[in-house]
FIKOL-883047 format. One record per residue (C-alpha): residue in one letter; residue number from 1; x negated, y, z. Coordinates in Angstrom, 1 decimal, padded with zeros to 4 digits. Layout:
N
PT aa   i     px     py     pz
PT  A NUM      X      Y      Z
...
END
This chain:
239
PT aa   i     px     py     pz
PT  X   1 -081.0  071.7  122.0
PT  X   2 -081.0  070.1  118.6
PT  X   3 -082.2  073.2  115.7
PT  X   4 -079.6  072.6  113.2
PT  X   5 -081.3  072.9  110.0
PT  X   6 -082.5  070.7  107.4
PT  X   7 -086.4  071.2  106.9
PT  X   8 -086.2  070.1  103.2
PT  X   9 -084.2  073.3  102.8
PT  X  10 -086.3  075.7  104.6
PT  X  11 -089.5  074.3  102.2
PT  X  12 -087.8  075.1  099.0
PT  X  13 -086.4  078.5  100.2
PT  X  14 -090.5  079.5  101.4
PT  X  15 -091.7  078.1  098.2
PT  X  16 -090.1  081.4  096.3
PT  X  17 -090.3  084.2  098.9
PT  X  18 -092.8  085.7  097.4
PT  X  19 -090.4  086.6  094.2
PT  X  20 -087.0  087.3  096.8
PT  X  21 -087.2  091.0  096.0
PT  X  22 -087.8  090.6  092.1
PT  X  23 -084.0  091.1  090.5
PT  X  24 -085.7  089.1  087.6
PT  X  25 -086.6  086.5  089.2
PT  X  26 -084.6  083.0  090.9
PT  X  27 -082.6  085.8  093.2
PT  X  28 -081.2  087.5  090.5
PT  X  29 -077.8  086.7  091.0
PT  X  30 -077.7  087.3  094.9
PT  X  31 -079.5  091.2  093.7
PT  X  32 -076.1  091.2  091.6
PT  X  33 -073.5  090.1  093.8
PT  X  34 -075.1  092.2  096.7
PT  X  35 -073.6  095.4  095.9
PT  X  36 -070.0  093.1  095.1
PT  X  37 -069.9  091.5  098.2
PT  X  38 -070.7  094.4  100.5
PT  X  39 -068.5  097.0  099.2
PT  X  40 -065.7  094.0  100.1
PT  X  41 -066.7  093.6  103.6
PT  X  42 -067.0  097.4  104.2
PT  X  43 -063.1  097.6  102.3
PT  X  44 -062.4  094.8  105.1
PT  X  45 -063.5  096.8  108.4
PT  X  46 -061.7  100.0  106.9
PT  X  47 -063.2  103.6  107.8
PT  X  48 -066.5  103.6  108.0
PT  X  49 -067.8  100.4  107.0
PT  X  50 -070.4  098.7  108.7
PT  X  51 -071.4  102.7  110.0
PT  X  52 -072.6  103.0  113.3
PT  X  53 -071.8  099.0  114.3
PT  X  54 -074.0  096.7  115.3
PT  X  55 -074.7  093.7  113.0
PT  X  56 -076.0  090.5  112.5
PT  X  57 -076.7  088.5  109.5
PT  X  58 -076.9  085.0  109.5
PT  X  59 -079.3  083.0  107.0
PT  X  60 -081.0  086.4  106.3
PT  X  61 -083.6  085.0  104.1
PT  X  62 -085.6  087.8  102.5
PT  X  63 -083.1  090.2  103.7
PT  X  64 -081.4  091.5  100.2
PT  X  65 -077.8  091.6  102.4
PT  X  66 -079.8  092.9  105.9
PT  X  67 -081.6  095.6  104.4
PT  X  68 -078.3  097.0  102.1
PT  X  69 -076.1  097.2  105.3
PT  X  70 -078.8  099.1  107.3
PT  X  71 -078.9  101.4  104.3
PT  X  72 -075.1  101.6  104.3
PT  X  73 -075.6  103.4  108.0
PT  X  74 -075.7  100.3  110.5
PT  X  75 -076.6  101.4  113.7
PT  X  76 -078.6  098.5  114.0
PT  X  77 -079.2  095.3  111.9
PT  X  78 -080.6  091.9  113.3
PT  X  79 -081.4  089.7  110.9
PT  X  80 -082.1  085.9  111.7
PT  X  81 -083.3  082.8  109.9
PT  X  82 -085.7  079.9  110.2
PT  X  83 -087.7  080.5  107.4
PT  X  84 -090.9  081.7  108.2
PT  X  85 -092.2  083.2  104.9
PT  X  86 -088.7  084.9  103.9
PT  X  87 -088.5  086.4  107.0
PT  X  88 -092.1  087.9  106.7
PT  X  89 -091.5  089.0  103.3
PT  X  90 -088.0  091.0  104.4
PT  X  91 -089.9  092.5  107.3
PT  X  92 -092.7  093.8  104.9
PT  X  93 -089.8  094.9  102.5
PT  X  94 -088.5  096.9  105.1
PT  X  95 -091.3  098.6  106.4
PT  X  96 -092.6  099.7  102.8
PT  X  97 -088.9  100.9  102.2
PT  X  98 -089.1  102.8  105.4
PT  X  99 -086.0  101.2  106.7
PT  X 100 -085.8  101.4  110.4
PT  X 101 -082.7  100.2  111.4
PT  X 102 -083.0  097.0  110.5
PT  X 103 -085.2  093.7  112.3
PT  X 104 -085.7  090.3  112.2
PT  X 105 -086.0  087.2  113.7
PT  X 106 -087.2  083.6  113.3
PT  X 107 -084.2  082.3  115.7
PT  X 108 -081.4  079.5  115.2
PT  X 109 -077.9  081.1  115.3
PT  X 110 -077.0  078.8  118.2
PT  X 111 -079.7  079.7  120.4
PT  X 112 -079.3  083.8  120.0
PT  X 113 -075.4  082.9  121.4
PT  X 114 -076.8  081.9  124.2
PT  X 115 -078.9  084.6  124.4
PT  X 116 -076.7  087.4  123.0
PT  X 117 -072.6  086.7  123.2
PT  X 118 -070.3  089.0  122.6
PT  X 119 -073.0  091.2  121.6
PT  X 120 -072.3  092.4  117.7
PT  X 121 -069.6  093.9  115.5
PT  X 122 -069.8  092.7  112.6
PT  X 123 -071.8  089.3  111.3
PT  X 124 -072.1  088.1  108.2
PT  X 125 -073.6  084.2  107.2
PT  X 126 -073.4  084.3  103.3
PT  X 127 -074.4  081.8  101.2
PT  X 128 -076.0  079.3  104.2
PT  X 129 -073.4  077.4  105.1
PT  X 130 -073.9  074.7  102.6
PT  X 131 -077.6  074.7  103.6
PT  X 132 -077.9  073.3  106.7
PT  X 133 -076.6  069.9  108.1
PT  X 134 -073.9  071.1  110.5
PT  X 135 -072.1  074.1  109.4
PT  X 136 -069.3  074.1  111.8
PT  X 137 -071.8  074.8  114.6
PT  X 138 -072.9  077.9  112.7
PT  X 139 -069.3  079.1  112.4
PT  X 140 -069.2  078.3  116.4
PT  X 141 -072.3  080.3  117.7
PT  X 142 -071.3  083.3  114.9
PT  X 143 -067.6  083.1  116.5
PT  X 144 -069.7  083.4  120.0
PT  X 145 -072.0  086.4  119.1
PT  X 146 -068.9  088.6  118.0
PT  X 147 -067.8  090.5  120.3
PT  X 148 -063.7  090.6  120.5
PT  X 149 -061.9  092.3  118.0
PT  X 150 -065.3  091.8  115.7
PT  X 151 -065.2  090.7  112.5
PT  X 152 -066.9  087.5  110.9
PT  X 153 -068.0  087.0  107.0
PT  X 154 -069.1  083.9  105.4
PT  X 155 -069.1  082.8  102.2
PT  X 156 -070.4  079.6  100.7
PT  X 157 -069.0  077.1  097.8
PT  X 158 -065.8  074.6  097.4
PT  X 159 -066.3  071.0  096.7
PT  X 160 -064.7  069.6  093.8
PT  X 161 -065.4  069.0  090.2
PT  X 162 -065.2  072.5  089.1
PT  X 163 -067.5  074.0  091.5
PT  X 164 -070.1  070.8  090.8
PT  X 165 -069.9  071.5  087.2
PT  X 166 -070.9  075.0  087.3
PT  X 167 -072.8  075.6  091.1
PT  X 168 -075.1  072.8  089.5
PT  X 169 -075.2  071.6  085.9
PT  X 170 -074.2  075.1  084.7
PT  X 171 -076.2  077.4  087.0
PT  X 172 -079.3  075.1  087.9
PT  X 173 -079.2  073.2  084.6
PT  X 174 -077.7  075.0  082.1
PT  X 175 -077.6  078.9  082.5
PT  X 176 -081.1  078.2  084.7
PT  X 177 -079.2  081.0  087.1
PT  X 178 -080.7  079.4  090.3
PT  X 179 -084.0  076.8  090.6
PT  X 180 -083.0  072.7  090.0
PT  X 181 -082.1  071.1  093.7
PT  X 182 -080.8  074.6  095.2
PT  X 183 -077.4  073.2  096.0
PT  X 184 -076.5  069.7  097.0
PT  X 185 -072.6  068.7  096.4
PT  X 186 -072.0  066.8  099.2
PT  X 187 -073.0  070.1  101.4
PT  X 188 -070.3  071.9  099.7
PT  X 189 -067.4  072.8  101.6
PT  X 190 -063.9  072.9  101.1
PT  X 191 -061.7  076.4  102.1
PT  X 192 -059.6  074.2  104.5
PT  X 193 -062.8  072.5  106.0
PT  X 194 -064.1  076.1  106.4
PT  X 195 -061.0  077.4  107.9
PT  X 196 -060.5  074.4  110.3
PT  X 197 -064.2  075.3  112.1
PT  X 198 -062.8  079.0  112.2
PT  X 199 -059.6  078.3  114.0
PT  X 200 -061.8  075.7  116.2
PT  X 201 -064.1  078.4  117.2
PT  X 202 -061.3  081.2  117.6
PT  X 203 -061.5  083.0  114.5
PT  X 204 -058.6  084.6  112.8
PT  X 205 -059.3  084.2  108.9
PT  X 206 -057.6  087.6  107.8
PT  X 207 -058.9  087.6  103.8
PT  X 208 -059.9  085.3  101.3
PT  X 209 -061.2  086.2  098.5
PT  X 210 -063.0  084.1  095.5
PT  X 211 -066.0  085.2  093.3
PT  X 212 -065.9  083.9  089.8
PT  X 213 -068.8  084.6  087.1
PT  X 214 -068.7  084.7  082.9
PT  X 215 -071.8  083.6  082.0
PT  X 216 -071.5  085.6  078.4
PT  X 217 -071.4  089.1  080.0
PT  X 218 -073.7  088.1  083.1
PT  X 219 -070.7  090.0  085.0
PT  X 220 -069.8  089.0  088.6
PT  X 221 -066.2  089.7  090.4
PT  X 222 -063.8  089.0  093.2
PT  X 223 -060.2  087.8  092.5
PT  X 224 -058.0  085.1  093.7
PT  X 225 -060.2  082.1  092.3
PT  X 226 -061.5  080.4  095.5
PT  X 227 -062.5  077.2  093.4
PT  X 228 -065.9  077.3  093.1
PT  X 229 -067.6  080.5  095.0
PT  X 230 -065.5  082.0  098.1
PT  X 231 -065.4  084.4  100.8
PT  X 232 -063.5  084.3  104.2
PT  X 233 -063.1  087.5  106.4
PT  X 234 -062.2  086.8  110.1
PT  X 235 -061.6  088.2  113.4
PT  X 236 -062.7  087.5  116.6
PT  X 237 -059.1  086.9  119.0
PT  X 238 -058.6  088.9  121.8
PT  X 239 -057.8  087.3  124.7
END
């Protein structure tokens, strides 16, 4: 099997794991949009949250998303990347925070469906789509690993002008939000792109929602503006 994933991206993402639990430091904004992002998916599964289900995040990285939902009363949280060093420094993070519930793995998404389907409740891939070379394969194996009925969250970033202009020159170049060369426009990917691997892989996009940011207050929201940042909330089908 062919490891989708582009070893340029895993190099720049180990470069800064040291600094992935400093909310001053390049990972700022994900420490800020955490707390956004995961009362929205609890809101999304209804009573209960992510309490007592078993989940899986995809693209874990240092485990900022992982951690928070094992705190919010996961019965058990697997995270998964191919970073090495992030993965070592959410493992450490977790065990000085004395957070149990929570573990991870150095494992490609595609290769733990083979291992595990049908085998969590809830997964959420957030902000890795537009990092590795083919994302519909991701949205395949995550639509594998859900068990029927489950639910599937991803968010990543639209392709057009608007999202160019401030993903890159105004967050990497401008605003200095996020490290030069994070994001690479052609890797962006349109909502209807997105929502074409979904229905390919037999998920049921049930929410959208957009996250827009005003860079004079430093404040972070969700509304109806899918043009540049976006969230998609689907359902495994039932058959």
């Amino acid at each position: 099997m062919t490891i989708n994933v582009d070893p340029l991206e895993l190099a720049k993402f180990s470069e800064l794991a040291h600094r992935w639990w400093d909310p001053n430091s390049e990972f700022k904004p994900l420490h800020t949009i955490n707390p956004l992002r995961l009362d929205w998916i609890e809101a999304v599964l209804g009573t209960g949250g992510v309490g007592g289900k078993r989940v899986l995040d995809v693209g874990c990285g240092g485990g900022i998303l992982a951690e928070a939902m094992a705190r919010r009363g996961a019965r058990e949280v697997l995270g998964i990347d191919l970073a090495h060093k992030p993965l070592r420094v959410a493992q450490l993070h977790a065990l000085e925070a004395d957070v149990g519930n929570v573990e991870y793995r150095e494992v490609a998404a595609e290769a733990l469906a083979a291992e595990q389907p049908a085998s969590f409740d809830v997964i959420t891939c957030m902000e890795m789509l537009e990092h590795v070379p083919d994302p519909a394969s991701v949205v395949q194996a995550c639509a594998a690993l859900v068990r029927p009925g489950g639910h599937v969250f991803f968010s990543t970033i639209n392709r057009n002008l608007k999202s160019f202009a401030f993903a890159i020159v105004g967050a990497e170049h401008v605003l200095k939000l996020l490290p030069k060369g994070t994001h690479e426009y052609v890797k962006f990917i349109r909502p209807s792109e997105l929502a074409k691997s979904c229905r390919q892989a037999g998920l049921q996009i049930e929410r959208t929602r957009g996250m827009s940011y005003n860079p004079l207050t430093g404040r972070y929201w969700l509304g109806d503006d899918t043009s540049v940042n976006y969230l998609f909330a689907c359902r495994k089908e039932v058959s």
